[in-house]
N, C-alpha and C positions, 0 to 999 in steps of 0.2 A: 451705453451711449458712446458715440465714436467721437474723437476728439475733434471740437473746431479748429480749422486751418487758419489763416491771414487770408483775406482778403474774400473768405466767405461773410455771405450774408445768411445770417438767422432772425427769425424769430425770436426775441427777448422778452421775458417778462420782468417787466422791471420795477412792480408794487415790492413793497411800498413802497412810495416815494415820498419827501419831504419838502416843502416848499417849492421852486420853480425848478425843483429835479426832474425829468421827462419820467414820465409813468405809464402805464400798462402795457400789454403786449404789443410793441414796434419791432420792424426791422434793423437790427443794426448789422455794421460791419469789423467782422472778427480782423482787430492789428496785431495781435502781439507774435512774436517770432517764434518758431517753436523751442528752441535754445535755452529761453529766458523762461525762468520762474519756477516752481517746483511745487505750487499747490493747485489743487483742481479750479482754478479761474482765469476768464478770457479778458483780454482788456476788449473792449469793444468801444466803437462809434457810433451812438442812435442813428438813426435813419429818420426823419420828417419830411412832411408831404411840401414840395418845392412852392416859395412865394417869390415874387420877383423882388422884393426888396431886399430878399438874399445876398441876391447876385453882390451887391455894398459889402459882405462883410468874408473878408477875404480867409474866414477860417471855416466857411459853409462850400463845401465841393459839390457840385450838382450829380446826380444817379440817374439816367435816363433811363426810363423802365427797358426792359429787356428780357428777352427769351432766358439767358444766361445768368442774369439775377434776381430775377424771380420779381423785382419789385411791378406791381400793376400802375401806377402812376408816377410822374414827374417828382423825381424826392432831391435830397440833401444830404450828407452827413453833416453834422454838429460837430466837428472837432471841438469844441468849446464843452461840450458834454462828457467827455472821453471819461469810461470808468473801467473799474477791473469788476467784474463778478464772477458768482460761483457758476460751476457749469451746469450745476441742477436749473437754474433761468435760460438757459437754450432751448425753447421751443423744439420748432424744427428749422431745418436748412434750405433756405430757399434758392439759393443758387450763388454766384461766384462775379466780383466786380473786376474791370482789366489791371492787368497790368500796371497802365499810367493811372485809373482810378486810385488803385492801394497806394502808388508813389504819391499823388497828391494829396488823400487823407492825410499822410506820414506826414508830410512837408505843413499843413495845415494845426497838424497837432504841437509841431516843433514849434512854429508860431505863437501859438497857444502857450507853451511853458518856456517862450522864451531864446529858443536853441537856434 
């Protein structure tokens, strides 16, 4: 398996899950730098199907489906979900978000813990 990049989006499987953890195979988008870390895991960001009540919560960055990201409908990242997993739960790769997408995950997850 070839290493996840930043700012690609995979297929995750994310069972098991444990109370209101996101579960089964979704899309998420790979953050972590390639620099940082030294065991086989990606931090990643879920990927869910986009609600307009979202929009309210300033740590959900919107994904407009795309040629280039492979996602087929209106989605979200979850910055509020952010985990590390192993790389054996990378599906497959569905495709790649821009530039400013990756920056405002980042900027979203900073939010999240704080930074």
């Amino acid at each position: 398996m070839s290493k996840a990049l930043r700012g690609e989006v995979w297929d995750v499987e994310f069972k098991p899950a444990v109370g209101a953890e996101i579960q089964k195979i979704r899309p998420a988008v790979v953050m972590n730098v390639p620099e940082v870390g030294r065991l086989p895991l990606s931090i990643v960001v879920p990927v869910t199907e986009w609600k307009p009540a979202f929009a309210q919560f300033s740590w959900f960055v919107p994904l407009p489906p795309a040629t280039e990201n492979g996602l087929a409908k209106e989605s979200g990242a979850d910055a509020f979900q952010v985990k590390s997993v192993s790389e054996h739960r990378l599906v497959r790769k569905l495709g790649q978000i821009t530039a400013v997408q990756v920056e405002q995950v980042a900027a979203a997850i900073a939010l999240c813990v704080g930074y």
